[in-house]
C-alpha positions as CSV (number, residue, x, y, z in Angstrom):
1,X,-14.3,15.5,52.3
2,X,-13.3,18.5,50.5
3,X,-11.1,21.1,52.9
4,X,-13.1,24.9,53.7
5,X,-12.0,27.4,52.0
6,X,-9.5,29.8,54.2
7,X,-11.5,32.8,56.0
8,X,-11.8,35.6,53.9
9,X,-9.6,38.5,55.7
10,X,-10.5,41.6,53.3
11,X,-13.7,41.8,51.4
12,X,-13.9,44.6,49.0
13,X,-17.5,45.7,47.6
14,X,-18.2,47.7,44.7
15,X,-15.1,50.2,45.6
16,X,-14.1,53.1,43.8
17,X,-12.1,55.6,44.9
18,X,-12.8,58.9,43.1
19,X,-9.8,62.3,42.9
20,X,-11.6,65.3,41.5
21,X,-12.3,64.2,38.1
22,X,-9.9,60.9,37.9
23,X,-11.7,57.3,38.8
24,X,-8.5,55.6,40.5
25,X,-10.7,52.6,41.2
26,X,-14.4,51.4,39.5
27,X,-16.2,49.0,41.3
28,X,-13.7,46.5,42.5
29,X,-15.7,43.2,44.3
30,X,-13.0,40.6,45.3
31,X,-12.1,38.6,49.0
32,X,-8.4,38.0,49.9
33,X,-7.9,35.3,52.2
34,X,-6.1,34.9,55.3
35,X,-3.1,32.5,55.5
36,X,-2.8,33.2,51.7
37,X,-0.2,35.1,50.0
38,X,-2.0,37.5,47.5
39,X,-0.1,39.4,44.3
40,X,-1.2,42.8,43.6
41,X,0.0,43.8,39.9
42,X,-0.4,46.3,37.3
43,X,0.9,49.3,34.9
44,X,1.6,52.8,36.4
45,X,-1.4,54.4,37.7
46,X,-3.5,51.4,37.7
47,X,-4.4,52.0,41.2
48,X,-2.4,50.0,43.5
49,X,-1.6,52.2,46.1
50,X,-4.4,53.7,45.9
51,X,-6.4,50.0,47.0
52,X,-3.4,49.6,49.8
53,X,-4.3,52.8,51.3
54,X,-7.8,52.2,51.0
55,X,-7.4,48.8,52.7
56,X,-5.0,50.2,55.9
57,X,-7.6,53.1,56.3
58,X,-5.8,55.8,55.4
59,X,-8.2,57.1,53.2
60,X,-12.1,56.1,52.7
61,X,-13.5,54.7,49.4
62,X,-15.7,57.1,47.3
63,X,-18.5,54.7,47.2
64,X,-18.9,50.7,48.1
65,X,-17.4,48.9,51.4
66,X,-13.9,47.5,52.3
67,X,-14.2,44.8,55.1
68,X,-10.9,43.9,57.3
69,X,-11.5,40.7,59.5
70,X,-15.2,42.0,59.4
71,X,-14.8,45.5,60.7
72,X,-15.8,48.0,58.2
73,X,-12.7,50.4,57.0
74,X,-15.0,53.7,57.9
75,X,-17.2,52.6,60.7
76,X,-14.6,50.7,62.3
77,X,-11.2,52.8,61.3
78,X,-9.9,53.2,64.9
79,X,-9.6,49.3,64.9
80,X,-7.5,48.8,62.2
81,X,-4.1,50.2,63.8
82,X,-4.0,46.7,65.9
83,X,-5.1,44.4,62.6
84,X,-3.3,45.9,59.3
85,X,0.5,46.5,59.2
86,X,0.9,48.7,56.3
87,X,4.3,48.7,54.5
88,X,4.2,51.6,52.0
89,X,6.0,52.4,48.9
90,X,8.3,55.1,50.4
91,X,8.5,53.5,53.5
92,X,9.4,56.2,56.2
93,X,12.2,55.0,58.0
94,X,14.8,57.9,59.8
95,X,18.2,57.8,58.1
96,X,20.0,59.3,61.0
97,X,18.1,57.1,63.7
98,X,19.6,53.9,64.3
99,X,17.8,50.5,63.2
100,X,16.9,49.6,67.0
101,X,16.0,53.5,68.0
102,X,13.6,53.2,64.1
103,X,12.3,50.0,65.8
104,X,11.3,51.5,69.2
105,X,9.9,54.9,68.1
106,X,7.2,53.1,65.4
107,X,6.3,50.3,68.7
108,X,5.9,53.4,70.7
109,X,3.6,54.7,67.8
110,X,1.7,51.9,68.0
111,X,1.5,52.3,71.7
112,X,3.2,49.2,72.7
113,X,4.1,49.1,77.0
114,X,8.0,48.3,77.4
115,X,7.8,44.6,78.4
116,X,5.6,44.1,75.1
117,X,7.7,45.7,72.6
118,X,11.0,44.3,73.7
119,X,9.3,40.4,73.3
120,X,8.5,41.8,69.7
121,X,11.9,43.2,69.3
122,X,13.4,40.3,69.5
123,X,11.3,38.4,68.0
124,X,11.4,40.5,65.3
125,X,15.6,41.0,65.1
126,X,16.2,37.3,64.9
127,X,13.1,36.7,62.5
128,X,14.5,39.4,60.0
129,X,18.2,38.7,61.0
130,X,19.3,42.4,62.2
131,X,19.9,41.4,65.4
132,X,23.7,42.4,64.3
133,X,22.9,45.6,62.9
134,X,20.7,47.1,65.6
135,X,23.6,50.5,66.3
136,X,24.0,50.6,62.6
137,X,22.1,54.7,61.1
138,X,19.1,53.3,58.9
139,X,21.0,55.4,56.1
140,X,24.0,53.2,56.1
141,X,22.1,50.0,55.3
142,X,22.1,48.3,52.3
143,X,18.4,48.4,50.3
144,X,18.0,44.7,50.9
145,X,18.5,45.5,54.9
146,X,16.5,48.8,54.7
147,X,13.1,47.0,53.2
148,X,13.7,43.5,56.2
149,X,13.2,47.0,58.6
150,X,10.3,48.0,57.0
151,X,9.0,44.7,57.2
152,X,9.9,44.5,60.9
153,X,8.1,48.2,61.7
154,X,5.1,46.8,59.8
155,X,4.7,43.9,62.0
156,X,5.0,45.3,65.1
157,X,2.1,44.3,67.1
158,X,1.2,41.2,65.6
159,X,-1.3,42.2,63.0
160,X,-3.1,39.9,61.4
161,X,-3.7,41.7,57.7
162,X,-0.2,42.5,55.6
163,X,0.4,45.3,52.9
164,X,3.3,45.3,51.3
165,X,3.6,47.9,49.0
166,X,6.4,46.4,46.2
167,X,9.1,45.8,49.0
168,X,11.7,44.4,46.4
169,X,12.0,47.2,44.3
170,X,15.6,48.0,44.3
171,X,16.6,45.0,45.9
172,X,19.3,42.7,44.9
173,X,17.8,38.7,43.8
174,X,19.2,37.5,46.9
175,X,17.8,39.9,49.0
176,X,14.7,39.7,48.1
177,X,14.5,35.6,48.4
178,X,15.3,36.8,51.9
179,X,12.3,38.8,52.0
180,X,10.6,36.4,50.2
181,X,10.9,33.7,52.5
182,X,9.9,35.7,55.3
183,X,6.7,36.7,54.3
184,X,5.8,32.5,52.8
185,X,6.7,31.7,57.2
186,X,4.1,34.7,57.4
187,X,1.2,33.5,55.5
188,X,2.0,29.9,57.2
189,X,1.2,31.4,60.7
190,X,-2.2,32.9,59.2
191,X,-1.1,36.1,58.2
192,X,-3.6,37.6,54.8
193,X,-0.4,39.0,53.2
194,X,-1.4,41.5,50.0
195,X,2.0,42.3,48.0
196,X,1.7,44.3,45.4
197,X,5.4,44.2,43.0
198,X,6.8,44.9,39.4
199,X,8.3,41.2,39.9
200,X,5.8,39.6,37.8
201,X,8.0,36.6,38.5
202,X,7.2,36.9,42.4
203,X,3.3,37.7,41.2
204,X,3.6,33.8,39.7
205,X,4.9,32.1,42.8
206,X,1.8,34.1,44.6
207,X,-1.3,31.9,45.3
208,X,-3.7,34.4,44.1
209,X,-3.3,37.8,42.3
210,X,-4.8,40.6,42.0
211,X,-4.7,42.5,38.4
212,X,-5.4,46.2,38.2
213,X,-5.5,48.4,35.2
214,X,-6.3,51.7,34.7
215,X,-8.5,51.2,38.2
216,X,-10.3,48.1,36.8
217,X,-10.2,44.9,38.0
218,X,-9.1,43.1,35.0
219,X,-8.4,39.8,36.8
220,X,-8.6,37.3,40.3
221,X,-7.6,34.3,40.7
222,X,-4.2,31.8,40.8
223,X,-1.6,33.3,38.6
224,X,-1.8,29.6,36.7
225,X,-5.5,30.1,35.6
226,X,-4.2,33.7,33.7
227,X,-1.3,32.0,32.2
228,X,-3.2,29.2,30.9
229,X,-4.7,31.4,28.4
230,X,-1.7,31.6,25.8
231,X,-0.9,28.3,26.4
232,X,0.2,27.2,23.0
233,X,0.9,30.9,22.0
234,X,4.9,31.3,23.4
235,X,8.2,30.7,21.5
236,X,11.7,31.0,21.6
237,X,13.9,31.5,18.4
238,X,17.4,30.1,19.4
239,X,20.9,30.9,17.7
240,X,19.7,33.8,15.0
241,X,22.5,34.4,12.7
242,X,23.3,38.0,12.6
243,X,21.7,41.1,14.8
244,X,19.0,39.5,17.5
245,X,18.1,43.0,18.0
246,X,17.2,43.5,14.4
247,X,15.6,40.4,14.7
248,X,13.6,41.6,17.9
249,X,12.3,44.7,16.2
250,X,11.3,42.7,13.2
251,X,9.2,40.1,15.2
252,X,7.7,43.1,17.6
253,X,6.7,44.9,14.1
254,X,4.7,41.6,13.2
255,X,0.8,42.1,13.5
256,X,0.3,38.6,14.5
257,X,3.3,39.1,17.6
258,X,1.7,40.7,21.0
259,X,5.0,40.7,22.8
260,X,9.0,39.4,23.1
261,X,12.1,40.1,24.5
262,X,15.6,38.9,24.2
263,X,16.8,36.2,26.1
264,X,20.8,35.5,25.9
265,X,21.7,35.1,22.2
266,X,18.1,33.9,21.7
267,X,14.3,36.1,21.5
268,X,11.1,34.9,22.9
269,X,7.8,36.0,21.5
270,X,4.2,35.1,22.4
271,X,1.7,35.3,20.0
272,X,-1.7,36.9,20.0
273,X,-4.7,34.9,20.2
274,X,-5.9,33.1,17.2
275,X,-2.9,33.9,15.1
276,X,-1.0,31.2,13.4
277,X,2.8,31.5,13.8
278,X,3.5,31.1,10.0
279,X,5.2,34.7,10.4
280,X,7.6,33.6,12.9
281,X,8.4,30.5,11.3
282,X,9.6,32.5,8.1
283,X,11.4,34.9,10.3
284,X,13.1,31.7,11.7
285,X,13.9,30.8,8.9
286,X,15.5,33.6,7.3
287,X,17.4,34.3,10.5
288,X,19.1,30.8,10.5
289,X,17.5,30.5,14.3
290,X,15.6,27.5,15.5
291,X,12.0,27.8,16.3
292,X,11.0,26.1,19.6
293,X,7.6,26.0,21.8
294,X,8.4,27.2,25.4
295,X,6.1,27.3,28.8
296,X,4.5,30.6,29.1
297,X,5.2,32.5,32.2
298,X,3.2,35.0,34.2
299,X,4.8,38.2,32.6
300,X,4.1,36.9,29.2
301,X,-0.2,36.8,30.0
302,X,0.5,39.6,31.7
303,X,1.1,41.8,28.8
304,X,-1.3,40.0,26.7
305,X,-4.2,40.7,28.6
306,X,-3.4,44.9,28.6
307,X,-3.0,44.3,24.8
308,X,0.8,44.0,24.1
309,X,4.1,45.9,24.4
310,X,5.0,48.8,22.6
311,X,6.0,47.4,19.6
312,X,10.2,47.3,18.1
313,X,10.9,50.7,16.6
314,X,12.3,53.6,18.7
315,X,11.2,56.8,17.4
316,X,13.8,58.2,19.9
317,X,16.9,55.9,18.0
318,X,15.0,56.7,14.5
319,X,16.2,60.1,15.1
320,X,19.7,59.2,16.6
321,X,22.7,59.8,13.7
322,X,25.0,56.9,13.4
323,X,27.6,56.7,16.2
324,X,31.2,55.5,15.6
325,X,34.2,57.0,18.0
326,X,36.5,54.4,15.5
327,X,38.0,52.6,19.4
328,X,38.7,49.4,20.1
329,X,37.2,49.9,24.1
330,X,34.5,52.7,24.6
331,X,34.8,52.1,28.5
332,X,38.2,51.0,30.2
333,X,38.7,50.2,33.8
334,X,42.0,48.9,35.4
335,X,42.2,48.5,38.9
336,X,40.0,50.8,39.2
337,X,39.3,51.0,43.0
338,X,37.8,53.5,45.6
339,X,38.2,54.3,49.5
340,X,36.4,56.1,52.0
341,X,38.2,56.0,54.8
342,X,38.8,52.8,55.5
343,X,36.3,51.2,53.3
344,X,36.8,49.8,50.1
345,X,33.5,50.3,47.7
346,X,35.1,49.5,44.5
347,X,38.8,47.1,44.7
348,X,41.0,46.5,41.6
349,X,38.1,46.5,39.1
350,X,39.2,46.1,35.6
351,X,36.7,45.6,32.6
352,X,36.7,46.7,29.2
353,X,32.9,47.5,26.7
354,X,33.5,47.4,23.2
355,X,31.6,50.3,20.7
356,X,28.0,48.9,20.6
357,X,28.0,46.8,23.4
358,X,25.2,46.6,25.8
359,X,27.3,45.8,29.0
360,X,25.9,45.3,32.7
361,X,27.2,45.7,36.0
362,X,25.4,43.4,38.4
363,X,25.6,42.4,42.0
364,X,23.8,42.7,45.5
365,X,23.2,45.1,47.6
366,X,26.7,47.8,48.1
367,X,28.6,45.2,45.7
368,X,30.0,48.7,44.2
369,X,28.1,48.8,41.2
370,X,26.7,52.5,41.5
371,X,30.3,53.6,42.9
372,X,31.7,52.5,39.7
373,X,29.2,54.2,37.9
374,X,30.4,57.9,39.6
375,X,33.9,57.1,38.6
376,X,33.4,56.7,35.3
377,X,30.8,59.4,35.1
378,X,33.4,61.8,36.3
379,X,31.4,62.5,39.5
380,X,33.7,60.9,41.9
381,X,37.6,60.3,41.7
382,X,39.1,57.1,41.9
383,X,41.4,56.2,44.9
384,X,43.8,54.1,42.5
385,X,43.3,52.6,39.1
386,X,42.6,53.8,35.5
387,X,39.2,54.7,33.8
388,X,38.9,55.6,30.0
389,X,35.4,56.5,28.8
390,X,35.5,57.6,25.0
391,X,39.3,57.8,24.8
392,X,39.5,60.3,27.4
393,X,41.2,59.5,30.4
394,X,39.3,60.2,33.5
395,X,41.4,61.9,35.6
396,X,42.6,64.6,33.1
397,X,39.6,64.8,30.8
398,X,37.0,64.4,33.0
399,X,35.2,67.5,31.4
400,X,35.3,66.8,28.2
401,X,34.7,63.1,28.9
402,X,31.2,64.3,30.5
403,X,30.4,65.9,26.7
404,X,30.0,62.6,25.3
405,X,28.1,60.7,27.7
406,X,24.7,60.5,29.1
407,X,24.3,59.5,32.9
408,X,20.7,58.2,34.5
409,X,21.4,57.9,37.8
410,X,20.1,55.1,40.1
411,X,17.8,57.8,42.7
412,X,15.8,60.3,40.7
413,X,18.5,63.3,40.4
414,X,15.8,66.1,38.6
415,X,15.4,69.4,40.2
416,X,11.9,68.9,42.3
417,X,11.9,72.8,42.2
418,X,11.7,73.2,38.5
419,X,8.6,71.9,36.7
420,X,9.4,69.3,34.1
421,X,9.3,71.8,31.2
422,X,12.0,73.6,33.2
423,X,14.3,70.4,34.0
424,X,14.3,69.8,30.5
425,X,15.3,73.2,29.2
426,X,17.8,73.3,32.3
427,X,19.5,69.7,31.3
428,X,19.6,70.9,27.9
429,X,21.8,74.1,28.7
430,X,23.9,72.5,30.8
431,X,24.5,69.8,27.4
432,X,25.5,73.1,25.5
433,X,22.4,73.1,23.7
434,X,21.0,76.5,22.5
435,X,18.4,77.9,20.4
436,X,16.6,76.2,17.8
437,X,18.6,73.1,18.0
438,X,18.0,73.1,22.2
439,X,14.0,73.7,21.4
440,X,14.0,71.0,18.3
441,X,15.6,68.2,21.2
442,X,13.2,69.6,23.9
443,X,10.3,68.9,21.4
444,X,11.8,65.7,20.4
445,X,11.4,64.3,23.7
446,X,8.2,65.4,25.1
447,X,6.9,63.4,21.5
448,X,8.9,60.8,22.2
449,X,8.2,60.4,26.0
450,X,4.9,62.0,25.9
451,X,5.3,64.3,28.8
452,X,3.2,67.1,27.4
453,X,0.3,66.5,29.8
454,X,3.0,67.0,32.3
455,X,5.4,70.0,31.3
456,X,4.1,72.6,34.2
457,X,3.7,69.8,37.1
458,X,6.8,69.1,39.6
459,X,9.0,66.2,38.5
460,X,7.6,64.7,42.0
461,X,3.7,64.6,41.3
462,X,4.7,62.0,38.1
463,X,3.7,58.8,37.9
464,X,6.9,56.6,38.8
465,X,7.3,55.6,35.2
466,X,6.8,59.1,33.5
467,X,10.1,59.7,36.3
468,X,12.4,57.6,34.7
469,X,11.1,58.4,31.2
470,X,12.1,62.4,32.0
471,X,15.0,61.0,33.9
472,X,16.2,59.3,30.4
473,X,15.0,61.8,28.3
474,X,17.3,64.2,30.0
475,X,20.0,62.1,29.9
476,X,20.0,61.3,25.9
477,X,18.9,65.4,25.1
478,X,22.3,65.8,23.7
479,X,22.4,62.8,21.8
480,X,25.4,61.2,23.8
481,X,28.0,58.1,22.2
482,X,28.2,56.2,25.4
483,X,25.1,55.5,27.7
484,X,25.2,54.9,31.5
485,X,21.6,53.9,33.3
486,X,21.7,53.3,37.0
487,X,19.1,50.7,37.7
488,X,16.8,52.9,34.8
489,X,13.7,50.7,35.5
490,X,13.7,50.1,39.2
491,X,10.1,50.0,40.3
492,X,7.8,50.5,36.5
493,X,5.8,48.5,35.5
494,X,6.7,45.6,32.8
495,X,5.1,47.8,29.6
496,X,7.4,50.7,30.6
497,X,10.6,48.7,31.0
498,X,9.9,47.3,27.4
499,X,9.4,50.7,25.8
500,X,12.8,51.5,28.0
501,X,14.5,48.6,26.3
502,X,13.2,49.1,22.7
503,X,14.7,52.3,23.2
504,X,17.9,50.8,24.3
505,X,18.0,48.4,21.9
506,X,17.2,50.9,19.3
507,X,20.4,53.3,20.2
508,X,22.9,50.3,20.5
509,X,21.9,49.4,17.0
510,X,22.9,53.0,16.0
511,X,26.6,52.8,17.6
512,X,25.6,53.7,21.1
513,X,27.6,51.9,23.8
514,X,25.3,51.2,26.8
515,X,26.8,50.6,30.1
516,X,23.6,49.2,32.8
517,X,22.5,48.0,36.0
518,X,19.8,46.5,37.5
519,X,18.3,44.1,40.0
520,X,15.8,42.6,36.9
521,X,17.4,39.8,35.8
522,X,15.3,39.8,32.9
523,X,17.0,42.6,31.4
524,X,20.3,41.4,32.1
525,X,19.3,38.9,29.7
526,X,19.4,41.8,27.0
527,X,23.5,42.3,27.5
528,X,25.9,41.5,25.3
529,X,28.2,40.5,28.6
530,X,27.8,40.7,32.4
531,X,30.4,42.0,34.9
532,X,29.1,40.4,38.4
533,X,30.1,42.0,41.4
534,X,30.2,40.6,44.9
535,X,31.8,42.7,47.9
536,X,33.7,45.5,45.8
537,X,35.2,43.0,43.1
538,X,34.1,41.5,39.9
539,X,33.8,37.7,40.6
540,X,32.7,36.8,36.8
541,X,32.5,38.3,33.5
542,X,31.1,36.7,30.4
543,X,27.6,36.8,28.4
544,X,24.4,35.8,30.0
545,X,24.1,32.4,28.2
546,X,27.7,31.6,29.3
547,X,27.0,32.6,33.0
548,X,24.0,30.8,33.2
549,X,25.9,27.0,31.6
550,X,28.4,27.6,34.0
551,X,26.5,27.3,37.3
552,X,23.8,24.8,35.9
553,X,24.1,21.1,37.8
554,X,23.3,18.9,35.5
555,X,23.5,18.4,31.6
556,X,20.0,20.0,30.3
557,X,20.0,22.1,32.5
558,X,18.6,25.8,31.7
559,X,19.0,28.0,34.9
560,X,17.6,31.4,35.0
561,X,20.0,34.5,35.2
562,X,18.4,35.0,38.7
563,X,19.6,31.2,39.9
564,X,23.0,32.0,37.8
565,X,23.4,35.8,40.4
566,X,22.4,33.8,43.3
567,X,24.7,30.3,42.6
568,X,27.6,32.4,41.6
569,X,27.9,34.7,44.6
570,X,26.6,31.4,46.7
571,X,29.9,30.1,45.6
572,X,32.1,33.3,45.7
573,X,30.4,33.5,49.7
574,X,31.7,29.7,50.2
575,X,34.8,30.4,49.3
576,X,35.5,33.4,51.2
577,X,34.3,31.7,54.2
578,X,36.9,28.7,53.6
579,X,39.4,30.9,53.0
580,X,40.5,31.6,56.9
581,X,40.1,27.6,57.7
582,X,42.8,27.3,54.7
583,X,45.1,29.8,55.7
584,X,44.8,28.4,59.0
585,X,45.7,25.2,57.8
């Protein structure tokens, strides 16, 4: 006998959500079903947070009928406090309040009575694992710690509807397994648990998902059933003699290519439909690479179905002049370490990036990563150690050392007072840019960026993607030798953190030197080497593909860069946790 169906916990009818002249949503008709984990997904602006705010009853739909657990969102909206916990994107913690005082003011929101709220407490402390933390300011803990309190607030009396709205942006890969496994022990207990993320590899491990674009409902149903559709259509060409950049750009300019991205020393692509891949076999062939089929993932029918990525040539790199400082090391760290206090945020770090290299910084959560960053951006000074950064040292050039490099920094840094127009024409004078040649850049990157619907709005009223796009646009406006992105992409959408990446790619191929983190481990896949940090110190340093052979357990085996992050500081935490039991010894 075939099993029911699960109860369906939210029905939408015919929504649509209408602001001024802008349709966020038209006519979404779906059911998301309790005890199931759902994955909401799609571009900037598709609508997303709109739907989650819609669903928790914080605003009413224009037109049609949300249902939660058969109460209607408008007729029924004083009942939802009890049956929806509502994570949002900026989730409102207090910095200065402790995590235990952030924890009893929201159960007093809710109006929880004292013997109540502490069951849930500690429930909730030993379910999320701050139990240890519970004196520690909310400001002080990591972003991995920061979103496990959000997700404790949010389930504070026991509801039985979950909106997560993308809790792992910004979070490290082991982090957000942590996260992750929480909310799979949620959906066992009969939670309905909607999480919308930019992780379309979290979107694939969903059981069903949700796909929004430009407020249309462009697909429902298990992430398998999507990626079926370019079965066939996905390859990888493996060992490319020469450039695989160059060899990126070419495939991406092919008309029968909808979309690829580098992967180590090799570059996936995925065809569009009904295209033969005699194109990419030639390419193979004159790049020396070997041609192989591969299993199509989520991401890659993901960017099919909205019709591609942006294609291989940077328009921004086009107009970037040849770059050569003639130095054996662009960036040069040597025990390069920093105190506050008592605590050490960067210890002993030494590293060197070549001219042209693409190089990242990874790690979890306060590893040091961003710390390092400030040091060699000439916004904080070293306790100890040496830093180099076009030839200049650090701590007597720091001025001039700040001329030749652009810094995006990982929280958006733009002036919310000054309208876009003016943040540009600001960053530019500060870069010693002035008159035709500052208005020429200024031009240059509302083209390239296409900000020009956006020049007399505050940098806070963009889209999250058109952010980091003025963010990077500011950063490059004077045309800088040596790049530094702070987690550039945290939180956009998979199409923008392509076009950030043919970008990228675009500048290193004209003598730019890149220095980058992130918490995608995707793009980590795009550097020529990989610095991993684990508590203040770099604990490995090699290229992806060399990372990745290193921790895999058997012979064949291809881990991801995400398993190769998580076994390598799995190991690093082993042996730091033997170390007192040897000493001892």
């Amino acid at each position: 006998m075939t099993p029911a169906p699960p109860a369906a916990a939210v029905l939408l009818a015919a929504v649509t959500k209408q602001f001024g002249a802008t349709q966020a949503l038209k006519g979404l008709t779906t059911a998301i079903h309790a005890g199931r984990l759902t994955g909401l997904v799609g571009p900037d602006g598709a609508g997303k947070t709109t739907l989650m705010r819609l669903m928790a009853g914080l605003m009413a739909p224009t037109s049609g009928r949300i249902g939660i657990l058969g109460r209607d969102t408008r007729r029924d909206a004083g009942d939802l406090a009890a049956l929806v916990g509502y994570m949002p994107q900026r989730f409102g913690l207090y910095e200065d309040l402790s995590v235990m005082e952030n924890l009893r003011l929201y159960a007093a929101l809710r109006g929880m009575v004292a013997r109540q709220r502490d069951q849930a407490l500690d429930r909730l402390l030993t379910f999320t694992r701050l139990g240890p933390f519970t004196p520690r300011l909310a400001g002080k803990l990591s972003g991995g710690m920061k979103q496990k309190l959000g997700l404790a607030c949010a389930l504070l009396g026991t509801p039985r509807v979950l909106l997560l709205d993308e809790p792992s942006v910004g979070v490290d890969p082991v982090s957000r397994q942590d996260l992750w496994d929480m909310v799979a022990a949620l959906t066992g207990q009969g939670l309905a648990v909607i999480w919308a993320t930019a992780y379309l590899d979290e979107a694939e491990r969903c059981e069903s998902v949700l796909l929004l674009n430009e407020g249309e409902l462009r697909f429902a149903g298990p992430p398998a059933a999507l990626t079926g559709r370019i079965t066939h259509r996905c390859f990888r060409l493996r060992a490319p003699r020469g450039d695989r950049r160059a060899l990126l750009q070419q495939a991406l300019n092919l008309p029968s290519v909808c979309d690829g991205v580098i992967q180590g020393e090799a570059v996936r692509l995925v065809l569009r439909q009904d295209q033969p891949p005699d194109a990419i076999q030639a390419l193979a062939r004159a790049a020396g690479a070997q041609l192989e089929a591969v299993t199509p993932r989520f991401e890659d029918a993901f960017v099919d179905l909205l019709g591609g990525g942006p294609g291989g040539t940077s328009a921004l790199a086009e107009r970037m002049p040849p770059q050569d400082l003639a130095l054996d090391f662009v960036v040069e760290c040597r025990h390069l370490t920093k105190r506050f206090g008592d605590f050490v945020a960067t210890d002993e770090v030494t590293f060197q990036v070549r001219p042209g290299e693409i190089f990242g910084l990874l790690g979890p959560n306060g590893a040091g990563k961003s710390t390092t960053f400030k040091m060699l951006c000439g916004l904080l000074k070293p306790s100890s150690g040496e830093a180099r950064v076009a030839g200049l040292d650090l701590r007597r050039a720091s001025g001039q050392a700040k001329g030749r490099l652009g810094y995006m920094a990982q929280k958006f840094s733009l002036y919310g007072l000054l309208s876009v127009r003016q943040n540009l024409a600001f960053y530019a004078g500060v870069q010693g840019l002035e008159g035709p040649l500052k208005r020429e850049r200024i031009a240059e990157m509302v083209e390239t960026f296409q900000l020009s619907a956006f020049l007399d709005r505050a940098p806070e009223e963009l889209p999250l993607g058109y952010k980091q796009r003025l963010a990077l646009a500011c950063a490059l406006m004077h045309r800088p030798p040596v790049l530094f992105l702070d987690e550039p992409t945290s939180g956009v959408d998979p199409l923008t953190r392509r076009e950030f990446w043919t970008h990228i790619n675009g500048l290193v191929r004209k003598g730019v030197t890149v220095m980058v983190t992130t918490h995608f481990m995707d793009e980590a896949e795009y550097c020529d080497r990989i610095a991993l940090m684990v508590q203040a110190r770099v604990i490995a340093l090699d290229t992806p593909d060399a990372l990745k052979a290193a921790v895999a357990l058997h012979p064949g085996e291809e881990p991801t860069m995400e398993q190769a992050f998580i076994r390598l500081i799995e190991r690093t935490d082993a042996t730091l946790a033997a170390a007192p039991r040897s000493e001892a010894a």
